[in-house]
Backbone as CSV, one residue per row, in Angstrom:
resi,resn,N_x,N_y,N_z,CA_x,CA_y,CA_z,C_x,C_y,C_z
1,UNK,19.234,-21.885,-0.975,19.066,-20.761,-0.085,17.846,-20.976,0.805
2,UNK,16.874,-21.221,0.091,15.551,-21.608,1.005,15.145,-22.995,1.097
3,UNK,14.435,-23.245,2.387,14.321,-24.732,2.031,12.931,-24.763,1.823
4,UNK,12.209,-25.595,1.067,10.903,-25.436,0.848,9.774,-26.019,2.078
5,UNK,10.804,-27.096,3.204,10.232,-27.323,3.639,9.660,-26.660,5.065
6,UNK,11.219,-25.731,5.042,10.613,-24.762,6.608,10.003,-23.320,5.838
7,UNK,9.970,-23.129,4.723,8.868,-21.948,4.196,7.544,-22.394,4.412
8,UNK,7.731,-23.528,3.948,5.928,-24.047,3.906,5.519,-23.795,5.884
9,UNK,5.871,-24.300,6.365,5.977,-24.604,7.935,5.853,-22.641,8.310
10,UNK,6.919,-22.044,8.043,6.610,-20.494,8.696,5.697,-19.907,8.182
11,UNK,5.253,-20.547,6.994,3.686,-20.039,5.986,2.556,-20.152,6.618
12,UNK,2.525,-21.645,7.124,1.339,-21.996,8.063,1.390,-21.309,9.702
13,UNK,2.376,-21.014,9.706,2.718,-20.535,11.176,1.994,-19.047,11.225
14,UNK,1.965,-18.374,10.136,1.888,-17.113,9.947,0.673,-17.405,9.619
15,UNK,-0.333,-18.448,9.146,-1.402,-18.157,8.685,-2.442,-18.930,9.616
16,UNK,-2.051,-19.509,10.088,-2.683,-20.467,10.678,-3.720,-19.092,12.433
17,UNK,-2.528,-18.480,12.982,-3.585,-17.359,13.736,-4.444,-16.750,13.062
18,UNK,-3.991,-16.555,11.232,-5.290,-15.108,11.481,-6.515,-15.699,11.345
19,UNK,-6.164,-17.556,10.233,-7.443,-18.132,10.042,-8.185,-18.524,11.563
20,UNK,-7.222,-18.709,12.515,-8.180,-19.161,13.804,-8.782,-18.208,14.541
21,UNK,-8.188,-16.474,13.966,-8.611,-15.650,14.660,-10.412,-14.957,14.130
22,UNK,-10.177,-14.875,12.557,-11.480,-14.895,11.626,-12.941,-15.666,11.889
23,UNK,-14.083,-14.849,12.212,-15.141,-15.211,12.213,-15.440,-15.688,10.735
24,UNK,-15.890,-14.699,9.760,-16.704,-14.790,9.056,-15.975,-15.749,7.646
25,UNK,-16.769,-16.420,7.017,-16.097,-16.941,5.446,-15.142,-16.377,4.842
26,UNK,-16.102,-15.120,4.725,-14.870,-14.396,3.575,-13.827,-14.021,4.048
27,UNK,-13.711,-13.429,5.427,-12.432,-13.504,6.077,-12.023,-14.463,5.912
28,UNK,-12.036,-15.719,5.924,-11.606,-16.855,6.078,-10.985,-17.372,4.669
29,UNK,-11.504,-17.300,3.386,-11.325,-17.548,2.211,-10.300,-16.361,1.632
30,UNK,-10.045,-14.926,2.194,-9.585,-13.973,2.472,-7.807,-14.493,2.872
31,UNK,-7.650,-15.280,3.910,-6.712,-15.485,4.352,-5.874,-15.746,3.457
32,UNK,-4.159,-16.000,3.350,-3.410,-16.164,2.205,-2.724,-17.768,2.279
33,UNK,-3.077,-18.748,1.244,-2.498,-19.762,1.105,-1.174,-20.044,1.581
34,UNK,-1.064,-21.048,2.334,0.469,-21.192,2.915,1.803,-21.528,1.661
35,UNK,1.339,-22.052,0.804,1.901,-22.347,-0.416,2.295,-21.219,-0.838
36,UNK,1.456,-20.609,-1.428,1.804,-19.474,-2.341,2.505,-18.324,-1.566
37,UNK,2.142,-18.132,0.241,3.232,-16.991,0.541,4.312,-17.598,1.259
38,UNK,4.318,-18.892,0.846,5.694,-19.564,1.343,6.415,-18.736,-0.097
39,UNK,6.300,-18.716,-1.331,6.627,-18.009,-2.880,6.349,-17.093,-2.441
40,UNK,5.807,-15.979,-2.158,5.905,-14.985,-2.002,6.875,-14.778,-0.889
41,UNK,7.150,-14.969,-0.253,8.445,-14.991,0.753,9.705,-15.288,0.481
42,UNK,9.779,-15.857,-0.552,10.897,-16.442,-1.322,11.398,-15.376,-2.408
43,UNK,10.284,-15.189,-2.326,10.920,-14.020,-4.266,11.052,-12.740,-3.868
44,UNK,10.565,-12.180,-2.096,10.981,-10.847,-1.088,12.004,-11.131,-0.782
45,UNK,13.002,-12.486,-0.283,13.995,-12.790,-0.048,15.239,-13.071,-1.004
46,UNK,14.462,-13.192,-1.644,16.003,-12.915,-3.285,16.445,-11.518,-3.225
47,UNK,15.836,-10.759,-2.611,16.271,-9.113,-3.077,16.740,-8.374,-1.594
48,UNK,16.034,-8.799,-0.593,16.268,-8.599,0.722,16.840,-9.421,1.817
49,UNK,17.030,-10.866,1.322,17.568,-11.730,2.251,16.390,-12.740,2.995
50,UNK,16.655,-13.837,3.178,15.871,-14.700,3.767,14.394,-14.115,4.919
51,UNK,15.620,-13.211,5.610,14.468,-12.451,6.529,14.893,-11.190,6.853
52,UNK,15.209,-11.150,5.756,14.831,-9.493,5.305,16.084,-8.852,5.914
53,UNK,16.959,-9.115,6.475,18.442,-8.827,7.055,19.627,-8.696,6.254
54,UNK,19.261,-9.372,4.624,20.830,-9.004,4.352,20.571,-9.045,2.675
55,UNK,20.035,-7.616,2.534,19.648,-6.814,1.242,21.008,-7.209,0.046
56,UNK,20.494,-7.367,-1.108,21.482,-8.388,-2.164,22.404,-6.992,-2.402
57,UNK,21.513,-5.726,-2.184,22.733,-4.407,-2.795,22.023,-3.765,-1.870
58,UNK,23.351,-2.795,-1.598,23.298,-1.277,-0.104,22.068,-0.422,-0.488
59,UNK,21.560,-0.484,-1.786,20.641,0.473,-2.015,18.986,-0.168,-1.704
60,UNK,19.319,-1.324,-1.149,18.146,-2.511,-1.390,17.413,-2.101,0.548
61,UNK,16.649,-2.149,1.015,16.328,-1.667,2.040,16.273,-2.894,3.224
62,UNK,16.470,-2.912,4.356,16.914,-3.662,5.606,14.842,-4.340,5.911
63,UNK,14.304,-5.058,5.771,12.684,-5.346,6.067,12.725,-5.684,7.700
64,UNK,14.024,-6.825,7.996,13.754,-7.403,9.450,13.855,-6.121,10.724
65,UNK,12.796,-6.273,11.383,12.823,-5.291,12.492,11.838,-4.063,11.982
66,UNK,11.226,-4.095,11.119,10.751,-2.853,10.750,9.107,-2.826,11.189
67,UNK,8.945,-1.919,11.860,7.346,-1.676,12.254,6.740,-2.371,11.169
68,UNK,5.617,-3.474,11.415,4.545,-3.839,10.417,3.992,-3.109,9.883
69,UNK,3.644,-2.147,10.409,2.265,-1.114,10.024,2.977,-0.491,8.895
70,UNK,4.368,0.125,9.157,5.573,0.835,7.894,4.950,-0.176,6.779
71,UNK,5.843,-1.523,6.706,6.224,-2.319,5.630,4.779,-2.741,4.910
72,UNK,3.572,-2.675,5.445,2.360,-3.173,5.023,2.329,-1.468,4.351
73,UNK,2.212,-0.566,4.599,2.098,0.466,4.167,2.726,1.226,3.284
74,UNK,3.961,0.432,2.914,4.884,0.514,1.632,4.673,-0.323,0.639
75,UNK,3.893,-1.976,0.899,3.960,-2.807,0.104,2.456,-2.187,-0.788
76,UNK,1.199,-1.303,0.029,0.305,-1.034,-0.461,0.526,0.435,-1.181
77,UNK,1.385,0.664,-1.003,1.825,2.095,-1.855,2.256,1.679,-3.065
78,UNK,3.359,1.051,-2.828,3.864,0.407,-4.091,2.469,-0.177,-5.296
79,UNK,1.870,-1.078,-4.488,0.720,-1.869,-4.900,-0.180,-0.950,-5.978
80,UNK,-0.435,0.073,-5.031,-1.419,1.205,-5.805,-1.088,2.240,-6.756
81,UNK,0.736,1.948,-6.879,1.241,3.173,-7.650,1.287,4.368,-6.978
82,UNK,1.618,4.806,-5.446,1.115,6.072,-4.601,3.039,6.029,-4.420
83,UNK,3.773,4.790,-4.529,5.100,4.881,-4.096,6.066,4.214,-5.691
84,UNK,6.830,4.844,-6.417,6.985,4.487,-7.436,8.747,3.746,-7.251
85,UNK,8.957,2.798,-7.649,10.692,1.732,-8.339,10.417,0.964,-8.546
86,UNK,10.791,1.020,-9.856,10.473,-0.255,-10.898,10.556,-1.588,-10.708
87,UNK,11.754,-1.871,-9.750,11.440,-3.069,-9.217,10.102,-3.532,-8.546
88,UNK,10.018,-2.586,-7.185,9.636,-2.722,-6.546,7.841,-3.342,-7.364
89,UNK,7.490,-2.095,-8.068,6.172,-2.236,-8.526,5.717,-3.178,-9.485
90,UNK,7.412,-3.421,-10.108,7.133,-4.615,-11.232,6.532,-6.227,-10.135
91,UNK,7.186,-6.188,-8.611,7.382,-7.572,-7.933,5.810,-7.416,-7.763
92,UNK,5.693,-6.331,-7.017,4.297,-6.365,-6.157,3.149,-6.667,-7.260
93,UNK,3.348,-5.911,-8.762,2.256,-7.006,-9.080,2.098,-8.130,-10.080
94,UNK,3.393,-8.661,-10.099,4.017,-9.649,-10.093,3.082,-10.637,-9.628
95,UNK,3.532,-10.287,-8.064,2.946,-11.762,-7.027,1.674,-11.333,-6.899
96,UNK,0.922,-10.382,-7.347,-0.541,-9.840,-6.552,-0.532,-10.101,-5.761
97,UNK,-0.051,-9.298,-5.132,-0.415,-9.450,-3.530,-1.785,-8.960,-2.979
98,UNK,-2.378,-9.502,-2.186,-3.416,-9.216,-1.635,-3.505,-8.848,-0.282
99,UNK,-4.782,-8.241,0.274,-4.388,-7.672,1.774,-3.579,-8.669,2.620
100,UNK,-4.505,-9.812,2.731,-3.950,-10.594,3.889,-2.389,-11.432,3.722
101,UNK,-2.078,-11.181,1.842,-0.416,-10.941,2.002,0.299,-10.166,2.062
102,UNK,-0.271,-9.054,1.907,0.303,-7.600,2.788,0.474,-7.698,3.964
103,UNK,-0.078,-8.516,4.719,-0.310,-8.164,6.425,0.360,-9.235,7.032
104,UNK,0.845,-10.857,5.919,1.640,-11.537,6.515,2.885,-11.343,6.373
105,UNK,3.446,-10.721,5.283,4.739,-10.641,4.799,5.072,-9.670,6.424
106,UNK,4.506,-8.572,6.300,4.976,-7.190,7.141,5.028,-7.899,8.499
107,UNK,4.334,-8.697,8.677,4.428,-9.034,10.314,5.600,-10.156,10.258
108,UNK,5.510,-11.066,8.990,6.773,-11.726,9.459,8.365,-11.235,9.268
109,UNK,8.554,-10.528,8.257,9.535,-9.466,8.395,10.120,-8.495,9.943
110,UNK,8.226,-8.184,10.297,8.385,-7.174,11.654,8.979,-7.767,12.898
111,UNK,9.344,-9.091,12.967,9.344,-10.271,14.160,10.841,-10.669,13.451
112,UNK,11.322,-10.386,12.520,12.739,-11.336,12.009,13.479,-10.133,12.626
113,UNK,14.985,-10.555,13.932,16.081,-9.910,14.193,16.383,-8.874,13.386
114,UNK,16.926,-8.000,14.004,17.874,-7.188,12.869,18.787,-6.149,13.568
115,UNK,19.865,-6.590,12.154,21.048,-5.450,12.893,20.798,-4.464,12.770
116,UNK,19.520,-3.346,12.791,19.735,-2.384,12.618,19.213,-1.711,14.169
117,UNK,19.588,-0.471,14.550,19.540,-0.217,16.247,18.675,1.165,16.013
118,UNK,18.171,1.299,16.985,17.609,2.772,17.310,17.725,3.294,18.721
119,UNK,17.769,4.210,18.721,17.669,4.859,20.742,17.603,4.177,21.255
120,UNK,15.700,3.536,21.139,15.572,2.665,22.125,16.472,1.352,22.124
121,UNK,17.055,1.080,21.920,17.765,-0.765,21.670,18.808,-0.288,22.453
């Protein structure tokens, strides 16, 4: 289903701005390993689809196309226990996710096509 070698590649793609965008160290040490959210992208895509377009069950939620700011703001709900399904809370800390894989997942999700339409479209 995935290939390991274009995860690794959209990992760095996704990580590679925020590290060039970051002044300071800890921002920098902050940033999320291309490895590990290449896996973390992989184990969001077992349940939601490669890019987030084609949810394994109808009850499973659509990620591609969805405002970043939403999906970062669900993954930190979940995270904190403020948004409760067992899946959901078992994955998130599962993978520990951390901010700056909160903020890559949601943006690369927010940028993947999707069939889903609104007014504006």
């Amino acid at each position: 289903m995935f290939k390991p070698v274009s995860i690794l590649l959209l990992a760095a793609c996704l990580t590679g701005p925020v590290m060039a965008n970051e002044n300071s160290e800890t921002a920098k040490a902050a940033a999320p390993d291309p490895a590990a959210l290449a896996q973390k992208l992989q184990a969001c895509g077992a349940c939601h689809g490669e890019k987030g377009d084609k949810p394994l069950l109808p009850e499973y939620p659509m990620l591609a196309g969805q405002h970043a700011d939403y999906l970062a703001a669900a993954l930190r709900h979940y995270r904190d226990g403020r948004r409760n399904n067992v899946i959901m809370a078992a994955q998130v800390q599962a993978l520990a996710l951390t901010e700056s894989d909160i903020k890559a997942l949601a943006e690369y999700f927010s940028k993947q096509p999707s069939p889903l339409a609104t007014l504006h479209r």
